[in-house]
C-alpha positions as CSV (number, residue, x, y, z in Angstrom):
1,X,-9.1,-13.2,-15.7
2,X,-9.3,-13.6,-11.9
3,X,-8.4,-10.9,-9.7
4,X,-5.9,-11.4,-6.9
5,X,-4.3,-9.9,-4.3
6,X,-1.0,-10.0,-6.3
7,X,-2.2,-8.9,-9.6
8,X,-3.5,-5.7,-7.5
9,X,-0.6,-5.1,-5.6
10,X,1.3,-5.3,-9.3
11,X,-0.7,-2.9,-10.7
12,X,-0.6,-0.4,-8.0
13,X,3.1,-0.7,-8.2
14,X,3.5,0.1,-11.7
15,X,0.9,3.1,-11.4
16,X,3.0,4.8,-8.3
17,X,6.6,3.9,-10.2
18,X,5.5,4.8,-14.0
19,X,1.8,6.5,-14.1
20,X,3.0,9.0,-10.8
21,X,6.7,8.8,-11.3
22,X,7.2,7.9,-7.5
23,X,10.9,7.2,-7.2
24,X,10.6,4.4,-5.5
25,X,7.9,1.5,-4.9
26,X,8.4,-1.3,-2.1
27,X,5.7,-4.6,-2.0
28,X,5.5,-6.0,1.6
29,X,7.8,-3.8,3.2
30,X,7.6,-3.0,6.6
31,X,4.9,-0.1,7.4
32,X,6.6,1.4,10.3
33,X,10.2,1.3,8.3
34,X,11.4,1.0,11.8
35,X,13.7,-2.4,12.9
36,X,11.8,-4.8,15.0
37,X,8.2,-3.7,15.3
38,X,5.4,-5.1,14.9
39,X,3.7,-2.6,12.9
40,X,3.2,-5.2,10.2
41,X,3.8,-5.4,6.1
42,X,2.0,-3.1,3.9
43,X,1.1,-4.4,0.3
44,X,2.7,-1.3,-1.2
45,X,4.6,1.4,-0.1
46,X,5.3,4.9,-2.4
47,X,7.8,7.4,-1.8
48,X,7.3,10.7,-3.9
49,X,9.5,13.1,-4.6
50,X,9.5,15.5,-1.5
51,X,10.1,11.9,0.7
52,X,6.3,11.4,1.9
53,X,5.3,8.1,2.0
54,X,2.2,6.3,0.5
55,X,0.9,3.3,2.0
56,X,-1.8,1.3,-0.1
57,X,-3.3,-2.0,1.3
58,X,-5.2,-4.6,-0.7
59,X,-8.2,-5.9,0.0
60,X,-10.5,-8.3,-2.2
61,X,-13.7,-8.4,-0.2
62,X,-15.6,-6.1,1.6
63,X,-15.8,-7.7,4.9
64,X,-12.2,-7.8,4.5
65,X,-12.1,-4.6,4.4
66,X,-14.2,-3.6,7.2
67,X,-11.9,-6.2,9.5
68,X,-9.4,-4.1,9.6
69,X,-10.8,-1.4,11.9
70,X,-9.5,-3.3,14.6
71,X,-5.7,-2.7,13.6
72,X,-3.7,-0.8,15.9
73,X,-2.0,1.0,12.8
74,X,-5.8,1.9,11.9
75,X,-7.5,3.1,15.8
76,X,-3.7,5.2,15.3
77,X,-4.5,7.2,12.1
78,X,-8.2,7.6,13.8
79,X,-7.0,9.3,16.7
80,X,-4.5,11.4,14.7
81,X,-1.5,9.4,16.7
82,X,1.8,10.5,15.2
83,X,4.2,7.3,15.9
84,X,3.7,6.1,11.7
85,X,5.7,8.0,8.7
86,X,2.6,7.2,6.6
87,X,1.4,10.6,5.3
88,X,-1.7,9.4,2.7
89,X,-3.1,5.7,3.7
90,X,-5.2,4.0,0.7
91,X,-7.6,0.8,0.4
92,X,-7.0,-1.1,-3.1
93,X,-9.8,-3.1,-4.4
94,X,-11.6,-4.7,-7.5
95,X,-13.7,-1.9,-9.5
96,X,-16.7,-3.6,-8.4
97,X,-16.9,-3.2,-5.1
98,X,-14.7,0.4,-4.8
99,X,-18.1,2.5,-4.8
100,X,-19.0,0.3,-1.7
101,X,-15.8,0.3,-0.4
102,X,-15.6,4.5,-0.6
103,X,-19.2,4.1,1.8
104,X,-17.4,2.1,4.0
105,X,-14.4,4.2,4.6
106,X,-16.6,7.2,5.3
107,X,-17.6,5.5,8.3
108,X,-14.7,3.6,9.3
109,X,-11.6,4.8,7.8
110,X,-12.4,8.9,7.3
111,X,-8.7,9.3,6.3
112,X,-8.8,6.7,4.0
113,X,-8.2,6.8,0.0
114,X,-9.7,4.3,-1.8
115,X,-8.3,2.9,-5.4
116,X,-9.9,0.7,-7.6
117,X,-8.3,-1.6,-9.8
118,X,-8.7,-5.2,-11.6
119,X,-5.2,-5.9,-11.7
120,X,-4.8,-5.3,-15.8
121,X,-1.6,-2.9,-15.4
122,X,-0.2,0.6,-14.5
123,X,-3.5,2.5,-16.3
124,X,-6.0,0.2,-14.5
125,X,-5.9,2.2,-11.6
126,X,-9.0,4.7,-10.7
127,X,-8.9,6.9,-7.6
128,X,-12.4,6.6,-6.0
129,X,-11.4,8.8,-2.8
130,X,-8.4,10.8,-2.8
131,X,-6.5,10.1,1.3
132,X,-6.4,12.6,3.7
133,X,-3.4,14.0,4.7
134,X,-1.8,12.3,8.1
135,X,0.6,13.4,10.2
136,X,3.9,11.4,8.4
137,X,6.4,13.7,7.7
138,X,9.3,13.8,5.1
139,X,11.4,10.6,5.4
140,X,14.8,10.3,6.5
141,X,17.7,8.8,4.6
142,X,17.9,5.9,7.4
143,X,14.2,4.9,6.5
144,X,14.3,5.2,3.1
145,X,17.6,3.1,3.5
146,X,15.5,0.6,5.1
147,X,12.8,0.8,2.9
148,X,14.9,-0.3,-0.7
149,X,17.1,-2.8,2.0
150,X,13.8,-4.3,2.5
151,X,12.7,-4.3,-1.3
152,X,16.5,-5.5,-2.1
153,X,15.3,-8.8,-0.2
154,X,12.2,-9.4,-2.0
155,X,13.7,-8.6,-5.5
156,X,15.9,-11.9,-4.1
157,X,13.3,-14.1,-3.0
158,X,11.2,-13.3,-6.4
159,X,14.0,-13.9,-8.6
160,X,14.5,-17.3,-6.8
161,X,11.0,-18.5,-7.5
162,X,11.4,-17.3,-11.0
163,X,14.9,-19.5,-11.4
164,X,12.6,-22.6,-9.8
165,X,9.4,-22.1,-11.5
166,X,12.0,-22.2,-15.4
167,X,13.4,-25.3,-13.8
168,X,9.8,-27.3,-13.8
């Protein structure tokens, strides 16, 4: 089976929500949780139960990975800037490259968790670097309101391409 970026984010999902017993799981939700910014979508976003959030992107290659140094979000959590609610950032990627990826965070992203995973499901997930803690604190009831108003939306646009992909 091919991996992909969706089959990852999948699994991730179902090992925060079921494996961890996160409350609550977003896909592409806003990163920032704030309106209007430009802070971008995360692949997955995990809110345990004392309110801290967990922000996991996906990546599928290497150089893909090392590309995103250049992020604002990233040179942010470098510096130890404040301004995100993320409190534990992690990379996502296949199992074959997460021993080079966990070299590549040392020296890029020191903050940085790393996860491996082949997309096969909730017990396919393998922490190869725990996160270190950042400076997101406890979120409030406005952004975790904005987090599931945000996952509402994309429960919507998935069960639309569900209804059209039975149609064909």
């Amino acid at each position: 089976m091919r991996i992909t970026s969706d089959s990852i984010k999948a699994s991730i999902a179902a090992y925060y929500r079921y494996q961890r017993q996160f409350p609550l799981v977003a896909l592409e939700a806003n990163s920032q949780l704030e309106p209007f910014n430009d802070g971008g979508q995360a692949d997955v976003l995990a809110v345990d139960k004392h309110r801290l959030l967990i922000e996991v992107e996906v990546k599928l290659t290497l150089a893909d990975l090392k590309r995103d140094r250049h992020k604002l979000k990233h040179q942010n959590y470098r510096d130890n800037l404040v301004n995100y609610p993320t409190y534990l950032f992690y990379f996502a990627i296949s199992r074959a490259l997460a021993n080079q990826a966990v070299l590549v965070c040392e020296q890029l992203y020191p903050y940085a968790g790393v996860l491996g995973c082949d997309g096969q499901g909730q017990f396919d997930v393998e922490v190869y670097r725990e996160g270190k803690a950042l400076f997101g604190r406890r979120l409030t009831f406005p952004q975790l309101l904005r987090m599931v108003r945000e996952q509402s939306a994309t429960v919507c646009r998935l069960a639309k391409d569900v209804a059209e992909f039975k149609i064909k």
